[in-house]
C-alpha positions in Angstrom: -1.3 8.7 -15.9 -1.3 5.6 -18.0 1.7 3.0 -17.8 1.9 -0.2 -20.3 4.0 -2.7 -19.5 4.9 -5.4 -21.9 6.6 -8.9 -21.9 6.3 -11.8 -23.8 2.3 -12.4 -23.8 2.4 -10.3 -20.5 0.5 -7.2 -20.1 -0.1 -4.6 -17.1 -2.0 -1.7 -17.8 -1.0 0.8 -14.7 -3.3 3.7 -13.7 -1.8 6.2 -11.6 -4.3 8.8 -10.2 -6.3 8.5 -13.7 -9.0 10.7 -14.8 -13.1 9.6 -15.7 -11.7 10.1 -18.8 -8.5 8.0 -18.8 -10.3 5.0 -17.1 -13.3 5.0 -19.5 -10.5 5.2 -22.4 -9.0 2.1 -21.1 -12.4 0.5 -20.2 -13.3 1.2 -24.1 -10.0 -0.5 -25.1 -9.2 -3.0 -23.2 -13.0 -4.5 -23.9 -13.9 -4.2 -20.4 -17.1 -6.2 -19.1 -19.9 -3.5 -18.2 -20.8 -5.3 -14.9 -16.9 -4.1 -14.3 -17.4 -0.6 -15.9 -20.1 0.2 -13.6 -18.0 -0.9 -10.5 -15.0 1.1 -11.7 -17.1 4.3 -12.5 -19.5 3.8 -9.0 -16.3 4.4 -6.5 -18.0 1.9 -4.4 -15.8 2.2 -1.0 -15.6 -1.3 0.3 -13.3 -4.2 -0.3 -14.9 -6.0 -3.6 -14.1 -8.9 -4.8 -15.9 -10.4 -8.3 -15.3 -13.0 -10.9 -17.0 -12.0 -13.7 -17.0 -14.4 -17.1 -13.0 -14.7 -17.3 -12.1 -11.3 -15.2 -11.3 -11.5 -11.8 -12.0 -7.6 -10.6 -10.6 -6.8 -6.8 -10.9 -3.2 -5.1 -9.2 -2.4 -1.6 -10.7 0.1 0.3 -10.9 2.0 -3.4 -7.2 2.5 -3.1 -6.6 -0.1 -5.6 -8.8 -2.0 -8.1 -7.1 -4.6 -10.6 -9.0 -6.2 -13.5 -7.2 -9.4 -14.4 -8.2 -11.6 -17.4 -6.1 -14.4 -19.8 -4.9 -11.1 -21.8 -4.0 -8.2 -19.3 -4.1 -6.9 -15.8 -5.1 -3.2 -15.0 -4.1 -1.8 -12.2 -5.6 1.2 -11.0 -4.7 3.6 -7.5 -4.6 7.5 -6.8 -1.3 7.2 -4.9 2.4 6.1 -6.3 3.0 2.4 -5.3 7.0 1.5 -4.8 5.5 -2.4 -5.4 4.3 -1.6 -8.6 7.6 0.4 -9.6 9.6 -3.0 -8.5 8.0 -4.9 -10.7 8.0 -2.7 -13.6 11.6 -3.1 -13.2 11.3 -6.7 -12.8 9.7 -7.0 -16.2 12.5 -4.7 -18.2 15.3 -6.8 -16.8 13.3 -9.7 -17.0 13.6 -10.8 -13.7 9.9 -12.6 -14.5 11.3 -15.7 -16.2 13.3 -16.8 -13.0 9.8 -16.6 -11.4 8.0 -18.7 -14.3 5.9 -15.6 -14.4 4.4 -16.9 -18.1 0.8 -15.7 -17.5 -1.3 -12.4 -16.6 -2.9 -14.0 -13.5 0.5 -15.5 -12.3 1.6 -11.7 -12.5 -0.8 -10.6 -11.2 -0.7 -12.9 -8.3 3.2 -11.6 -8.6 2.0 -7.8 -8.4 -0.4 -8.4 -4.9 3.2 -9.9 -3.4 4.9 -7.3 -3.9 2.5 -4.8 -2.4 2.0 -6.8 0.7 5.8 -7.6 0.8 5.9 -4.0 0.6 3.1 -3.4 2.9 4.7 -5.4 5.6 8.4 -3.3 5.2 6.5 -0.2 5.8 5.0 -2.1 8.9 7.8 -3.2 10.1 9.5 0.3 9.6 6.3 2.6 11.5 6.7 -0.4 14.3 10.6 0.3 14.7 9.5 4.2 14.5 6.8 3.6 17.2 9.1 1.6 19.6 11.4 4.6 19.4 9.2 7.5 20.2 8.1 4.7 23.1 11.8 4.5 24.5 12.3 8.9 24.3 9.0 9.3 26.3 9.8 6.4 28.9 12.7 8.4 29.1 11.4 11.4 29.5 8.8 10.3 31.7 12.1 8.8 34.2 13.7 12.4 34.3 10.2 13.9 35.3 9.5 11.5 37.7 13.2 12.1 39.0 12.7 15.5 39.2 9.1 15.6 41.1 11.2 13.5 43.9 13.6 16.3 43.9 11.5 18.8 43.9 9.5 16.9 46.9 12.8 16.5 48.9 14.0 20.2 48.9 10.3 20.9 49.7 10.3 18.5 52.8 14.2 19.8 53.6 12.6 23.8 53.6 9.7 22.7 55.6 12.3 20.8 58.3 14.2 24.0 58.2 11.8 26.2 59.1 10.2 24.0 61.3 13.3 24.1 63.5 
């Protein structure tokens, strides 16, 4: 799915789990380098990070790529990113101009804070998730331990019983 956003002499071109077809349609449009084409197209699978003529290109683990230049940013990713839908927002209401947000790398710098402001909530949130399921087993693991004790006691009571 393709996404244009527009403000002032911004633009953000946002791929959402795009086809060969939509990304070469964009890559056609937008005038896209072909050292960049063949990096898009090539899926390669590690972090990349190139400055090429007046593009700045930078993949993550192929789960994002952006292509940044003086006239647009493209953003491109297989999964919905809430970052991204913030600061769609932030450009309809134009929250942008209390941020001096008056040039595509400056938003595009705005867009990577954002997802890792995002990024951190969701770390933040799986850390307060993992130091709950910590707390129920400690607990559980107390009532088990209390129980083997019990269980050890009535055995040692039988075994005085019948011993006398």
């Amino acid at each position: 799915m393709i996404s244009k956003y527009n403000h002032k002499e911004l633009n953000w071109i946002d791929l959402e789990s795009p086809t060969k077809e939509e990304i070469e349609h964009i890559i056609e449009e937008y005038s896209v380098p072909t050292k960049i084409r063949e990096l898009l197209l090539n899926k390669i699978k590690t972090d990349k990070f190139e400055i090429i003529y007046d593009f700045i290109y930078t993949s993550i683990e192929n789960k994002i790529t952006f292509i940044a230049c003086d006239n647009y940013i493209i953003s491109i990713h297989e999964d919905s990113m809430p970052a991204f839908t913030t600061a769609s927002k932030e450009l309809e209401i134009d929250m942008v101009s209390i941020e001096n947000i008056n040039n595509n790398k400056i938003l595009f710098a705005h867009l990577l804070k954002n997802l890792f402001k995002n990024r951190e909530l969701e770390l933040i949130h799986n850390y307060k998730q993992i130091e709950k399921f910590k707390d129920q087993i400690l607990t559980k693991n107390k009532k088990l331990k209390k129980r083997k004790i019990a269980i050890i006691i009535l055995i040692i009571i039988a075994l005085i019983f019948l011993w006398l």
